[in-house]
Z-matrix of the N, CA and C atoms (Angstrom, degrees):
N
C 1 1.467
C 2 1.526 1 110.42
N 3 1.279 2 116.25 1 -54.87
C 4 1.943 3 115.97 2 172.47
C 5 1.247 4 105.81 3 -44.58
N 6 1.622 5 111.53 4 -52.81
C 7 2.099 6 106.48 5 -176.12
C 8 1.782 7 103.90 6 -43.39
N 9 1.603 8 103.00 7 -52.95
C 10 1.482 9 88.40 8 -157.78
C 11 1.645 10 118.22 9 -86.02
N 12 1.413 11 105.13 10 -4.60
C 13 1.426 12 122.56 11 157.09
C 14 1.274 13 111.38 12 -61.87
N 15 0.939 14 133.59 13 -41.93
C 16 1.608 15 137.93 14 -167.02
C 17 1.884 16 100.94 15 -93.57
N 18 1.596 17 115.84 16 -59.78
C 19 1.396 18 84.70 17 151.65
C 20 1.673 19 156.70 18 -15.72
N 21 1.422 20 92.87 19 -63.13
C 22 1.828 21 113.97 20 174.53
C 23 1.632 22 91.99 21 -60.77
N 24 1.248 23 140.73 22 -56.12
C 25 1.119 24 121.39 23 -151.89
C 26 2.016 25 111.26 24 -93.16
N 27 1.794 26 97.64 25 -5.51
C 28 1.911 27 79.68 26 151.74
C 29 1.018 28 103.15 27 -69.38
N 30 1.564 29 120.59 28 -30.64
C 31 1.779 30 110.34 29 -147.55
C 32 1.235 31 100.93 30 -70.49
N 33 1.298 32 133.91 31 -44.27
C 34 1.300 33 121.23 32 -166.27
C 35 1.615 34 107.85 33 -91.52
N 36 0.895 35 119.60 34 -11.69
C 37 2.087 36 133.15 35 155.20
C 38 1.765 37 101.46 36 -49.32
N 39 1.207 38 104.25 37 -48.90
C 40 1.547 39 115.52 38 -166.40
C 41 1.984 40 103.22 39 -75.49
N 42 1.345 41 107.11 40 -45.51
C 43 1.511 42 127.90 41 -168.20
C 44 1.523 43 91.84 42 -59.74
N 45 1.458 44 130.00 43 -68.72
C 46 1.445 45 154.20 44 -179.78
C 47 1.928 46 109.66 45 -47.85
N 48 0.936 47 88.58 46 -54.77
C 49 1.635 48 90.25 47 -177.54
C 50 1.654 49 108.80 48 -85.75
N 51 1.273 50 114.47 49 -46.39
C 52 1.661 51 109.34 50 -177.41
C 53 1.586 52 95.28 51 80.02
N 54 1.103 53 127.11 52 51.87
C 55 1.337 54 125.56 53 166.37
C 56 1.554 55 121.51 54 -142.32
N 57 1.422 56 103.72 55 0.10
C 58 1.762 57 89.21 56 158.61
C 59 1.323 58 135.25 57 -139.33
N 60 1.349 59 94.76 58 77.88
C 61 1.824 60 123.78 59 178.44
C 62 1.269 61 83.95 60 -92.86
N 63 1.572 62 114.71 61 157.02
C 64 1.483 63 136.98 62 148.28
C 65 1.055 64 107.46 63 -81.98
N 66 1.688 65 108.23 64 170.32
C 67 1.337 66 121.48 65 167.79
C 68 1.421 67 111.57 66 -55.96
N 69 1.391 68 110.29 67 167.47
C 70 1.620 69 126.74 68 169.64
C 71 1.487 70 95.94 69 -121.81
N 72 1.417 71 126.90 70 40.24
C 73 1.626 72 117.06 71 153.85
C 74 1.132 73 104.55 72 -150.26
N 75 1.469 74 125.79 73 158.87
C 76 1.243 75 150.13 74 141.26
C 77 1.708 76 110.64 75 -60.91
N 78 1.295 77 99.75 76 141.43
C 79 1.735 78 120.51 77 -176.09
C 80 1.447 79 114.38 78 -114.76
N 81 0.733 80 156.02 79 150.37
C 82 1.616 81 147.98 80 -158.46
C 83 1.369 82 128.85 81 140.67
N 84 1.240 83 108.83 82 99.75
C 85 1.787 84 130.42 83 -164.13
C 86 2.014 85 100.03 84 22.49
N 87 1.843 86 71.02 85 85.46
C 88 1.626 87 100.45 86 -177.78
C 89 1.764 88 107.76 87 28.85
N 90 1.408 89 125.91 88 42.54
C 91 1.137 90 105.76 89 147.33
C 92 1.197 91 114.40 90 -127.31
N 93 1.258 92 122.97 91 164.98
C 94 1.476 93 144.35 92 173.74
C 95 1.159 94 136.68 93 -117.22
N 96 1.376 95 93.18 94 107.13
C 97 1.824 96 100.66 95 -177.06
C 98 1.136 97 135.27 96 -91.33
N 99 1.157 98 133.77 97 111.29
C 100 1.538 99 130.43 98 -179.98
C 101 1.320 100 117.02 99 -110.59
N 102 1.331 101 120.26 100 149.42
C 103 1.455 102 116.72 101 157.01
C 104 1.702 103 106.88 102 63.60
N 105 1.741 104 119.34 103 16.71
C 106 2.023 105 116.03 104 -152.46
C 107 1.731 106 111.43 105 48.66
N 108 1.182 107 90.16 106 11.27
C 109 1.637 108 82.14 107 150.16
C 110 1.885 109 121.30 108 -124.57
N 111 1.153 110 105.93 109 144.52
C 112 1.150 111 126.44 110 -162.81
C 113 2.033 112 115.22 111 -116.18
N 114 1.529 113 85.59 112 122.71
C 115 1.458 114 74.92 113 -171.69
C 116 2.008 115 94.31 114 -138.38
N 117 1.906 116 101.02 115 -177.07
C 118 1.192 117 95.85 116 -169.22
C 119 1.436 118 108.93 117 -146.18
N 120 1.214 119 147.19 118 122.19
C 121 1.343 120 143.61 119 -160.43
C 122 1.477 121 97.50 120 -54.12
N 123 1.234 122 109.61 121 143.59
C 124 1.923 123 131.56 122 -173.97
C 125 1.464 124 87.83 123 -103.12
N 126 1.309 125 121.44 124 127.62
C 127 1.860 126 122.19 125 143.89
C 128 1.442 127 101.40 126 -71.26
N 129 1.258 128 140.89 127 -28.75
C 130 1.084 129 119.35 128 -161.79
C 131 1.987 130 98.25 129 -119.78
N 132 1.619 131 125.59 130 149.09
C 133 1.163 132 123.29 131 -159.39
C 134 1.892 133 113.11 132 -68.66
N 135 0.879 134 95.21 133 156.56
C 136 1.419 135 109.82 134 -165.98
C 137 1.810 136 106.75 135 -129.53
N 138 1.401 137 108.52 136 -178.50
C 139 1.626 138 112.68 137 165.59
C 140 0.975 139 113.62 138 -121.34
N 141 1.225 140 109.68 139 24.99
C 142 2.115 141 128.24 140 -178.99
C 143 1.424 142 91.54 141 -113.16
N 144 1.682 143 113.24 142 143.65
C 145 1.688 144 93.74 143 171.24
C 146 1.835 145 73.87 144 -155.13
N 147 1.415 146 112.77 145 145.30
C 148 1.375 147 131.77 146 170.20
C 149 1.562 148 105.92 147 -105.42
N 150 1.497 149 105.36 148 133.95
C 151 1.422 150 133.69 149 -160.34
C 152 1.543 151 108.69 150 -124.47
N 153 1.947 152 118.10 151 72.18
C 154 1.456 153 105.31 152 -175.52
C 155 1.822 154 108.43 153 -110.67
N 156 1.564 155 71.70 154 135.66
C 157 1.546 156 102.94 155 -166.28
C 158 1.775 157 115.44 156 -86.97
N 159 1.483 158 136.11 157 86.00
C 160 1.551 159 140.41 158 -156.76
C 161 1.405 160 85.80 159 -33.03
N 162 1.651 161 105.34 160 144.50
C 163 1.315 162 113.01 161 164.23
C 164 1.632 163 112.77 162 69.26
N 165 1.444 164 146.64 163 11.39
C 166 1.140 165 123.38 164 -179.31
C 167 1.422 166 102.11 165 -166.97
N 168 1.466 167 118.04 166 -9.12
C 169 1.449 168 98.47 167 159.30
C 170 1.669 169 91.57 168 127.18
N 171 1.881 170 95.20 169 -166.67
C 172 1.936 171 93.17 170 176.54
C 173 1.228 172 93.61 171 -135.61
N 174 1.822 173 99.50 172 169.26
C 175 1.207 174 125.79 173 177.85
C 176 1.659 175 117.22 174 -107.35
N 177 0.439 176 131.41 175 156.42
C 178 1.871 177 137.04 176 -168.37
C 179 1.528 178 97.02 177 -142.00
N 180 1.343 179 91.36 178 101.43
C 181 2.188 180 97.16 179 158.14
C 182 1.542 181 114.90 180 -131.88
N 183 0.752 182 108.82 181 131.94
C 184 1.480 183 130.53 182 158.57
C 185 1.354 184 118.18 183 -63.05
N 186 1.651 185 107.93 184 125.01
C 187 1.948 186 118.51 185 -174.90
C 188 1.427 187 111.65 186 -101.40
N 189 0.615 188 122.26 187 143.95
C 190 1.795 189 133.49 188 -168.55
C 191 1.574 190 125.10 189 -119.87
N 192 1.265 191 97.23 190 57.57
C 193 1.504 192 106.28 191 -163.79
C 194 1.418 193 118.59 192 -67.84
N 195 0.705 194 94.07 193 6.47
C 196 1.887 195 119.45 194 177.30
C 197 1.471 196 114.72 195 -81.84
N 198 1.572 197 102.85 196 -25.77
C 199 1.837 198 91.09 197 -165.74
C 200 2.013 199 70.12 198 -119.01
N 201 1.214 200 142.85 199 -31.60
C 202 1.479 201 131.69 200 -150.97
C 203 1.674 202 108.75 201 -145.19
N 204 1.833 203 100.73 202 44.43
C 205 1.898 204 104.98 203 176.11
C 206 1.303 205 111.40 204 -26.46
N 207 1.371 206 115.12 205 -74.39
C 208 1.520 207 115.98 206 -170.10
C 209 1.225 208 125.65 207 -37.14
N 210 1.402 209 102.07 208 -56.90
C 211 1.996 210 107.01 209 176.02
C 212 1.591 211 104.39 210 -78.15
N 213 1.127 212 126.36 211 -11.33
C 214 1.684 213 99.10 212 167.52
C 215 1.780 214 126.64 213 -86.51
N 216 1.696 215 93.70 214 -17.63
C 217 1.473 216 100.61 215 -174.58
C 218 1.691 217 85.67 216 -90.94
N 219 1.040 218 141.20 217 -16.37
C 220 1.595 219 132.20 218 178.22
C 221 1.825 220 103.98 219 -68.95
N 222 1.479 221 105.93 220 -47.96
C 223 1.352 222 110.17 221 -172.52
C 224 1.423 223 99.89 222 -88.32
N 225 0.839 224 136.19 223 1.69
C 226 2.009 225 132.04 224 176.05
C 227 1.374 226 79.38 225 -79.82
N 228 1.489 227 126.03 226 -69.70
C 229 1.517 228 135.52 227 -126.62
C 230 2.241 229 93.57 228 -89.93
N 231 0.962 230 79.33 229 12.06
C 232 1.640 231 89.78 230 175.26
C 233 2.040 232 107.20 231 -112.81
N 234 1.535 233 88.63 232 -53.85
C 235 1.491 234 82.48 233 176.11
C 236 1.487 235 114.86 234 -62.02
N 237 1.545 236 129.87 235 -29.39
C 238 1.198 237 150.69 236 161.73
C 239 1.442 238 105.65 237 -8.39
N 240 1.450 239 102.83 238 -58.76
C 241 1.344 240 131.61 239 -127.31
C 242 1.525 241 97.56 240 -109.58
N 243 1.407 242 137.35 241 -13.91
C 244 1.406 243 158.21 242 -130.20
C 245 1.722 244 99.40 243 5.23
N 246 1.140 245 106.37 244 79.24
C 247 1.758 246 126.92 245 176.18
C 248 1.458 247 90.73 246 -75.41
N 249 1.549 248 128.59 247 -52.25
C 250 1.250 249 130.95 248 -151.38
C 251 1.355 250 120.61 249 -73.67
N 252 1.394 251 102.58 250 -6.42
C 253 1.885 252 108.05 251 -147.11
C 254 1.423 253 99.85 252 -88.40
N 255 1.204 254 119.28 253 124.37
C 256 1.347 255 132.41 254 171.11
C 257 1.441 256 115.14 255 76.20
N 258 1.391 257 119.30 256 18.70
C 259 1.577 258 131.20 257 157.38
C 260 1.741 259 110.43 258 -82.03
N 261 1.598 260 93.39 259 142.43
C 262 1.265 261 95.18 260 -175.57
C 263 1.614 262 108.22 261 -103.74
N 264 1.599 263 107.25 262 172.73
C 265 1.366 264 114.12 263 165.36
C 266 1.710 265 113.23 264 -81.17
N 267 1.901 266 91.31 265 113.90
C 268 2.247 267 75.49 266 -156.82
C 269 1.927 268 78.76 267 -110.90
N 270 1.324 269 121.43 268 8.90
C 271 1.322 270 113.80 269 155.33
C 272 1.824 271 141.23 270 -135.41
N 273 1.584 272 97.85 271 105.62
C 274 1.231 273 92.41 272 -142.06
C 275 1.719 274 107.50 273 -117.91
N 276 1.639 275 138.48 274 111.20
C 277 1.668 276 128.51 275 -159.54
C 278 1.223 277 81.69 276 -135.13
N 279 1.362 278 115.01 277 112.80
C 280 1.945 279 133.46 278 163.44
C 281 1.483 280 91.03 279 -57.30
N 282 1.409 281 113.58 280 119.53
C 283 1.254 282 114.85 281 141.23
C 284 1.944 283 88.33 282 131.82
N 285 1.147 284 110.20 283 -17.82
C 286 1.612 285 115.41 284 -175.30
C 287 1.401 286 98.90 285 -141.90
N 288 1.068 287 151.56 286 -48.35
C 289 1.546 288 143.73 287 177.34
C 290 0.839 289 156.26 288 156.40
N 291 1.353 290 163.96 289 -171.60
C 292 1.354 291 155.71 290 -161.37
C 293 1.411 292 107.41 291 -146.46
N 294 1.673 293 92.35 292 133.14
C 295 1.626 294 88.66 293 -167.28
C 296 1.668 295 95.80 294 -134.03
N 297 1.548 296 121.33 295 153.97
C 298 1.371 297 124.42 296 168.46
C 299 1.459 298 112.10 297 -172.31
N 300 1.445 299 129.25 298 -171.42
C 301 1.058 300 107.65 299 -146.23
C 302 1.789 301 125.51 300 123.54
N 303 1.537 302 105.22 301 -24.53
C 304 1.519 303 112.10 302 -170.21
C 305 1.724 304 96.76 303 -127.22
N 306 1.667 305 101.92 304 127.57
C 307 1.325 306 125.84 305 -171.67
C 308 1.380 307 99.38 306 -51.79
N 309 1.411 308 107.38 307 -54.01
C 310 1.190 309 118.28 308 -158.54
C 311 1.889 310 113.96 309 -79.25
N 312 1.346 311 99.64 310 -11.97
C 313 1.528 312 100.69 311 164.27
C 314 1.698 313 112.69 312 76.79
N 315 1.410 314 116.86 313 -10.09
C 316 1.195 315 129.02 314 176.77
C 317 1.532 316 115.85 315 -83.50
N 318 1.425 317 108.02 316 -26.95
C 319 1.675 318 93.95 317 -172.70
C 320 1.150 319 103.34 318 107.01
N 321 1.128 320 146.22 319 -13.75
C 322 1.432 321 158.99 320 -175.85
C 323 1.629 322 134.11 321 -104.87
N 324 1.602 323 91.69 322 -19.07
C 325 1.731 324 110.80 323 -166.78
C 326 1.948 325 101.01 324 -96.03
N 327 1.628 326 103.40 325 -179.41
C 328 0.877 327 90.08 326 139.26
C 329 1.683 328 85.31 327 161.05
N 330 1.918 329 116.49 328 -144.45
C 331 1.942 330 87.56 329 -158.75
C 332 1.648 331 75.32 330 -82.54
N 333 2.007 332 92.14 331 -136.01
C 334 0.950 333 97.95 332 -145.39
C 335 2.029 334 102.46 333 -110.66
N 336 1.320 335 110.15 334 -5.29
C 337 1.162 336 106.11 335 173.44
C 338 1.420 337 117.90 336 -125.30
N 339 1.173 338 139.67 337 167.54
C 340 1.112 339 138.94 338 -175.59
C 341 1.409 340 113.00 339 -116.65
N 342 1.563 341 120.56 340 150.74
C 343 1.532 342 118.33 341 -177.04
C 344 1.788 343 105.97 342 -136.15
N 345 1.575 344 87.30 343 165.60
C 346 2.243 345 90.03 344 -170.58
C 347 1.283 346 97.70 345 -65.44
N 348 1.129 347 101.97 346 159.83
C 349 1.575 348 119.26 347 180.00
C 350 1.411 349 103.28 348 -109.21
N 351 1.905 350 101.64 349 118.78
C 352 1.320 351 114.08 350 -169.49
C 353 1.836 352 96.96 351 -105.22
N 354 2.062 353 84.70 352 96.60
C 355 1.899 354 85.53 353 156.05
C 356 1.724 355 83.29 354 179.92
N 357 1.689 356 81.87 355 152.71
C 358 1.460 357 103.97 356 -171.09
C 359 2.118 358 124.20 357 -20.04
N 360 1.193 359 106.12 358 -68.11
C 361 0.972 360 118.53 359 146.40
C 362 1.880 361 126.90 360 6.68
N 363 1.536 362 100.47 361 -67.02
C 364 1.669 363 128.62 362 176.74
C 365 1.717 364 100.62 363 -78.65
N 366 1.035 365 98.26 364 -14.98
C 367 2.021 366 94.16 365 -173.13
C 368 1.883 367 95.24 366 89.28
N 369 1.467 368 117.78 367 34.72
C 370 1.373 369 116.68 368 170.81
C 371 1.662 370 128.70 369 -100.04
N 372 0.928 371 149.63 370 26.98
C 373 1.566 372 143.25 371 -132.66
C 374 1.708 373 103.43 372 -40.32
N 375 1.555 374 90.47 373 133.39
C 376 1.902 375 106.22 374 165.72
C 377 0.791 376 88.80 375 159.34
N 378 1.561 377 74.07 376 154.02
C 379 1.862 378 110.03 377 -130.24
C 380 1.385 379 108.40 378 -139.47
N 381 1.599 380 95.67 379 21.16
C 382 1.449 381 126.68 380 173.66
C 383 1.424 382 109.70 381 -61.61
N 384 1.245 383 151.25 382 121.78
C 385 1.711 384 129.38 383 -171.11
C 386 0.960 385 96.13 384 -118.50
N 387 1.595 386 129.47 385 158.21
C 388 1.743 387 143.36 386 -178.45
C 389 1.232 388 97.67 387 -74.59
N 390 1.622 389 130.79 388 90.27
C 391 1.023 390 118.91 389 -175.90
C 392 1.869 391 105.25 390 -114.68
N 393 1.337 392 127.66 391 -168.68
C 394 1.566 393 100.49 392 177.04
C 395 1.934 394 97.41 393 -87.89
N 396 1.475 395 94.67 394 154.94
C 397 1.656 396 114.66 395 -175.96
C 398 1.103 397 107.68 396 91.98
N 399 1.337 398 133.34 397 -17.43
C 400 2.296 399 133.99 398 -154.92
C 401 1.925 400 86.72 399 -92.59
N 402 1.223 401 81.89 400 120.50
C 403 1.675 402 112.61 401 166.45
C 404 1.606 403 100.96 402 -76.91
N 405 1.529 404 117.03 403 117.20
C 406 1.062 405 141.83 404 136.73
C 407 1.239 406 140.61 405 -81.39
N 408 1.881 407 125.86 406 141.41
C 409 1.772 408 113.76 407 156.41
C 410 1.464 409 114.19 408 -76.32
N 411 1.273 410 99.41 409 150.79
C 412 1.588 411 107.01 410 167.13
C 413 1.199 412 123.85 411 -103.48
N 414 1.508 413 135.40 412 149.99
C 415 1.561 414 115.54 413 -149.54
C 416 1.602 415 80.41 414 -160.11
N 417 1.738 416 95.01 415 155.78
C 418 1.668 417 100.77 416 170.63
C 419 1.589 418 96.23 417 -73.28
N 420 1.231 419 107.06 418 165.82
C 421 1.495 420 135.57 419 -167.79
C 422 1.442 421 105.20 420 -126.72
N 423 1.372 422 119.49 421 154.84
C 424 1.816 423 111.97 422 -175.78
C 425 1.515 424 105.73 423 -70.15
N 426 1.434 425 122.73 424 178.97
C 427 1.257 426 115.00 425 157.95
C 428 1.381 427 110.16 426 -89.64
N 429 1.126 428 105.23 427 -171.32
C 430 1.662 429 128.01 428 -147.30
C 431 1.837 430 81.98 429 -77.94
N 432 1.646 431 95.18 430 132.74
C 433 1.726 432 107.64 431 169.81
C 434 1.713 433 110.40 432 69.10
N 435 1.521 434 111.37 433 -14.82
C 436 1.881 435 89.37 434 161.27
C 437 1.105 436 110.31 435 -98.41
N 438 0.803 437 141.38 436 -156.05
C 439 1.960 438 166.97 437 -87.40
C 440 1.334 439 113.42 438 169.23
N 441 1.249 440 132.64 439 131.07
C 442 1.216 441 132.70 440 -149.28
C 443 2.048 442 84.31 441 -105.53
N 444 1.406 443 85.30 442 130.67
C 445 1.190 444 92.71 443 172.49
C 446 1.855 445 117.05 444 -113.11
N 447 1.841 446 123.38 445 -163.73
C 448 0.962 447 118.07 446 -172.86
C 449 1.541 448 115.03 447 -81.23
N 450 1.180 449 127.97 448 1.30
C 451 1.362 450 145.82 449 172.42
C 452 1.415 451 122.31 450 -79.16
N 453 1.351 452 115.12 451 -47.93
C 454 1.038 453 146.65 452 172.22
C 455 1.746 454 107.37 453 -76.84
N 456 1.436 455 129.42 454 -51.77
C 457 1.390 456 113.41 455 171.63
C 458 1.486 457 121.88 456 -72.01
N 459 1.816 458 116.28 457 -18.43
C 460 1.307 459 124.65 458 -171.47
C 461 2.057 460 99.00 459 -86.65
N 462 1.254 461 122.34 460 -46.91
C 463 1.155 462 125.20 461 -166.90
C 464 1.905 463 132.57 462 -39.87
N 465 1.199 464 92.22 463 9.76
C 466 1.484 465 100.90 464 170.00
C 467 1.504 466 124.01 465 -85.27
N 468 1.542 467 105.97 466 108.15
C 469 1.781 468 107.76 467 179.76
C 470 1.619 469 116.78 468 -92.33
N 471 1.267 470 109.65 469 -78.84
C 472 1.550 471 129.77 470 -166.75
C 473 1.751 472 111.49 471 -125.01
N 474 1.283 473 132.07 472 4.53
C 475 1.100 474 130.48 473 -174.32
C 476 1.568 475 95.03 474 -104.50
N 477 1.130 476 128.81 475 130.05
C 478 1.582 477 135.97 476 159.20
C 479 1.572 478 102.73 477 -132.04
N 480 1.529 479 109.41 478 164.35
C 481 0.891 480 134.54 479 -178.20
C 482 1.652 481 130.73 480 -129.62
N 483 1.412 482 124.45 481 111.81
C 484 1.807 483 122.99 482 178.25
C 485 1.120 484 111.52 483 -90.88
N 486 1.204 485 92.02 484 132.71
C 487 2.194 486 105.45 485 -171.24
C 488 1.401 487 116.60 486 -74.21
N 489 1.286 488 128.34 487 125.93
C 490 1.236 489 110.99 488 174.27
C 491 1.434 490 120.88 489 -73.64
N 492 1.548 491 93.84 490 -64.78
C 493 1.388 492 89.93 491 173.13
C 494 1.528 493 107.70 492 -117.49
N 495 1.662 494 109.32 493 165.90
C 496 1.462 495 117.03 494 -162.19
C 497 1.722 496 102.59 495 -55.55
N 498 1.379 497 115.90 496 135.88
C 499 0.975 498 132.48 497 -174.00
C 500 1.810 499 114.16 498 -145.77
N 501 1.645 500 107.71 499 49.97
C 502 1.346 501 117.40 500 156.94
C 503 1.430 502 139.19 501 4.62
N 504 1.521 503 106.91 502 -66.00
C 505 1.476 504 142.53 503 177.04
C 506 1.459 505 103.84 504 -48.22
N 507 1.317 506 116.22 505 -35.17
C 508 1.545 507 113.66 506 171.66
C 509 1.395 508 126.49 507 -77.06
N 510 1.253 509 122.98 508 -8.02
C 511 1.496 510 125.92 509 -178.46
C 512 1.275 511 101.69 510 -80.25
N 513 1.420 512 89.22 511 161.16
C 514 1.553 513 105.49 512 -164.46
C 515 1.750 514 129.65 513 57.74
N 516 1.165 515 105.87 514 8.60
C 517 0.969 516 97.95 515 174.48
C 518 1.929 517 98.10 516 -151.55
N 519 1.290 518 112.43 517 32.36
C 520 1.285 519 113.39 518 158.89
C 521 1.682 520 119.02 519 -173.17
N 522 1.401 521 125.12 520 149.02
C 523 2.113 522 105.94 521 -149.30
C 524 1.387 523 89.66 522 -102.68
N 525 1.597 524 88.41 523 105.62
C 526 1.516 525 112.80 524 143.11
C 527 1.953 526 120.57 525 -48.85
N 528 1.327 527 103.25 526 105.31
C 529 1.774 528 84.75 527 175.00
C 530 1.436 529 115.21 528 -139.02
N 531 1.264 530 117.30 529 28.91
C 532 1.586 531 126.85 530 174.43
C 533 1.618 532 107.46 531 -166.92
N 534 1.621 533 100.55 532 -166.79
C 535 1.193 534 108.19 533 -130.13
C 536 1.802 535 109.05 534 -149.31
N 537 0.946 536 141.77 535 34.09
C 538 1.818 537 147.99 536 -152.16
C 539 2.061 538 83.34 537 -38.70
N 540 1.908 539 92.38 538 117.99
C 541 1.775 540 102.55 539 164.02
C 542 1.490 541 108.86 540 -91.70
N 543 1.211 542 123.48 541 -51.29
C 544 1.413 543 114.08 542 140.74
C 545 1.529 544 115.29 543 -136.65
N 546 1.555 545 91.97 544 -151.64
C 547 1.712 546 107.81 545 -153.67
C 548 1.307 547 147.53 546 123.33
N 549 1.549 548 94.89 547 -23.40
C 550 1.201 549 130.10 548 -137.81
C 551 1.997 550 99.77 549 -60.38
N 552 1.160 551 94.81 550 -21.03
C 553 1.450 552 122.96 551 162.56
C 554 1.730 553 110.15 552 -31.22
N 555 1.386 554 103.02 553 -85.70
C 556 1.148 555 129.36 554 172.70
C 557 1.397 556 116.26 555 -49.93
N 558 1.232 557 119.18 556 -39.25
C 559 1.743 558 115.40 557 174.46
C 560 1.650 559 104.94 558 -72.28
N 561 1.396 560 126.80 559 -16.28
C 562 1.648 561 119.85 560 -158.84
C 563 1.529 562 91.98 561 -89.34
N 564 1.901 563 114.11 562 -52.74
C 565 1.428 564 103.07 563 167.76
C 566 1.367 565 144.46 564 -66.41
N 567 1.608 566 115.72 565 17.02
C 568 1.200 567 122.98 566 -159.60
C 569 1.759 568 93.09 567 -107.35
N 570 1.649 569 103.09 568 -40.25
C 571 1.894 570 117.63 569 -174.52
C 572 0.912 571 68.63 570 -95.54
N 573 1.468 572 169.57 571 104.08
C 574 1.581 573 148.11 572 56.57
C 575 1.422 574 105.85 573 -84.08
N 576 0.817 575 149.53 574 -58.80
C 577 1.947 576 162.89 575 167.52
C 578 1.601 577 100.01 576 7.38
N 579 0.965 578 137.70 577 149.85
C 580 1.052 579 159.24 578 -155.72
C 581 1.687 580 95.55 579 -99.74
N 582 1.218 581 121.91 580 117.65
C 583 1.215 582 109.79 581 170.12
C 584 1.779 583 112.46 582 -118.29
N 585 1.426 584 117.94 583 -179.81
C 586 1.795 585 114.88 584 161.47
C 587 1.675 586 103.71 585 -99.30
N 588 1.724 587 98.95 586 -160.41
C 589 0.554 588 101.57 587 -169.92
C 590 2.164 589 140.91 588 -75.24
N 591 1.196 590 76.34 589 4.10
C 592 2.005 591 109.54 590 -175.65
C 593 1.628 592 95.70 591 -98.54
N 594 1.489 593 125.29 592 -0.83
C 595 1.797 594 107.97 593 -171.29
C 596 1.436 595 91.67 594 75.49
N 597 1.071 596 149.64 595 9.22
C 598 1.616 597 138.79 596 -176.27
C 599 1.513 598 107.29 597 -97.84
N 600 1.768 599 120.48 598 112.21
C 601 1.123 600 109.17 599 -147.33
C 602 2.028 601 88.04 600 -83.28
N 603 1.422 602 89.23 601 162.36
C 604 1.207 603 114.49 602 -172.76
C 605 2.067 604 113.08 603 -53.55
N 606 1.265 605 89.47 604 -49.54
C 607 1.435 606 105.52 605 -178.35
C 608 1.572 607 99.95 606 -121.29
N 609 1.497 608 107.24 607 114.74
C 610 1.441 609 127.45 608 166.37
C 611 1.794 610 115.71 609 -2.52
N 612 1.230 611 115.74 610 131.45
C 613 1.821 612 97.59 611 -179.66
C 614 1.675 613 81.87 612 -128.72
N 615 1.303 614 124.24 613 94.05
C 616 1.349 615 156.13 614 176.71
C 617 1.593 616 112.92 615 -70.25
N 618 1.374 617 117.61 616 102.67
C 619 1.446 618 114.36 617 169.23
C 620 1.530 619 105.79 618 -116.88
N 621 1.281 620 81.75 619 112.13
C 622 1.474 621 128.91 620 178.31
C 623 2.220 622 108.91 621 -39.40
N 624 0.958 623 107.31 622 -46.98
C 625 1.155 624 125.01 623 164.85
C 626 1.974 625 126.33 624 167.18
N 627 0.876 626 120.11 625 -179.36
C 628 1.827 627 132.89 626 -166.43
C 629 1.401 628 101.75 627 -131.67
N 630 1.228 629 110.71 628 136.16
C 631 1.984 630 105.16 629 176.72
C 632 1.690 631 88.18 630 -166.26
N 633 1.075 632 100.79 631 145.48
C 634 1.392 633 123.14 632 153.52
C 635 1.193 634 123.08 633 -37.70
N 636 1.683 635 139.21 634 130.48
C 637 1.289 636 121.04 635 159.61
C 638 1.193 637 115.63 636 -148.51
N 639 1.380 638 149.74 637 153.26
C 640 0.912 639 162.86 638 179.21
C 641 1.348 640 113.02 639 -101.12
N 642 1.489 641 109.67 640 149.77
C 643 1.634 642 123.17 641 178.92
C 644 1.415 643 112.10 642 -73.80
N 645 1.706 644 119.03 643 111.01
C 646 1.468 645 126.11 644 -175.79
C 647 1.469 646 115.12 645 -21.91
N 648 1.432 647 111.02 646 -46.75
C 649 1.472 648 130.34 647 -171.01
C 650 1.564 649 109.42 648 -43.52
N 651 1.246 650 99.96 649 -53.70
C 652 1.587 651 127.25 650 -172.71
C 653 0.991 652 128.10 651 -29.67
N 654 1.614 653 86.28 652 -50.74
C 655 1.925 654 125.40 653 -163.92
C 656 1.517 655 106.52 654 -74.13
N 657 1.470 656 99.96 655 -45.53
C 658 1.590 657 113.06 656 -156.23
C 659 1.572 658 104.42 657 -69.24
């Protein structure tokens, strides 16, 4: 009876905190397998980028610089830079998405320059749609009752956002520029997390770091 008493109470230690899932990859003379796919950190930039999340594993998306140049060479030249490493997800709504990206963890921060915002809206075409897994930027928005002006559509730096679930209503009016190949794992427990009352999840959602990678195959 104590074993399974003491059981129930990791479980619900584990339920409460959101911190003890395993990984969802295999590790093995530096490669990483997910999903039987196998990949390998790139020194040099790629349109593969690995997304590991403390405690739960990585995400793998694909960048599409084809439909959104600007924001992928902004976010290459960030991962470049390891901008990402050890920032958390400080905005997080199960059912619409997870967002991070800001040093400061408030929602307010972010790097140090700002780039145009490629979607219809800006006079941009892409045709990228908020679908679940599609990597978005996040951008200030007008206040309540004005008009979105050129400040307001350009103001996206280092904060992006992965959709949980399809959320349409956002196209065209924010740059879609990637793509989660898998993971998808890791994004469901991240919009499950316990948040307050700001979407600020309760217990830190810590990504560990972002890097480039290439398909094992590639390499060999």
């Amino acid at each position: 009876m104590k074993k399974l008493m003491k059981f129930f109470a990791m479980f619900g230690a584990c339920t409460i905190l959101g911190a003890c899932s395993s990984s969802n990859y295999t590790l093995k003379d530096n490669v990483y397998e997910i999903e039987n796919t196998k990949y390998v950190i790139s020194e040099e930039e790629t349109n593969t980028v690995m997304i590991e999340v403390k405690n739960y594993g990585i995400m793998v998306a694909e960048l599409y610089p084809e439909i959104a140049p600007i924001t992928v060479e902004n976010f290459k030249k960030l991962v470049s830079e390891k901008f990402y490493d050890n920032l958390t997800f400080h905005r997080v709504i199960n059912g619409f998405m997870i967002q991070t990206g800001d040093p400061t963890a408030t929602g307010s921060g972010g790097s140090e320059e700002t780039i145009k915002g490629e979607f219809s809206l800006n006079g941009v075409p892409n045709d990228l749609s908020h679908t679940r897994g599609t990597l978005s930027m996040a951008r200030r928005g007008p206040q309540a009752g004005m008009e979105e002006t050129d400040e307001t559509m350009n103001s996206a730096s280092s904060q992006f956002f992965i959709v949980h679930k399809d959320s349409n209503f956002l196209d065209g009016s924010y740059a879609a520029f990637g793509k989660l190949l898998n993971g998808y794992d890791v994004l469901d427990k991240v919009a499950k997390i316990a948040t307050d009352d700001n979407d600020k999840p309760i217990v830190d959602q810590v990504i560990l770091k972002i890097r480039f990678v290439k398909d094992y195959e590639e390499k060999k």
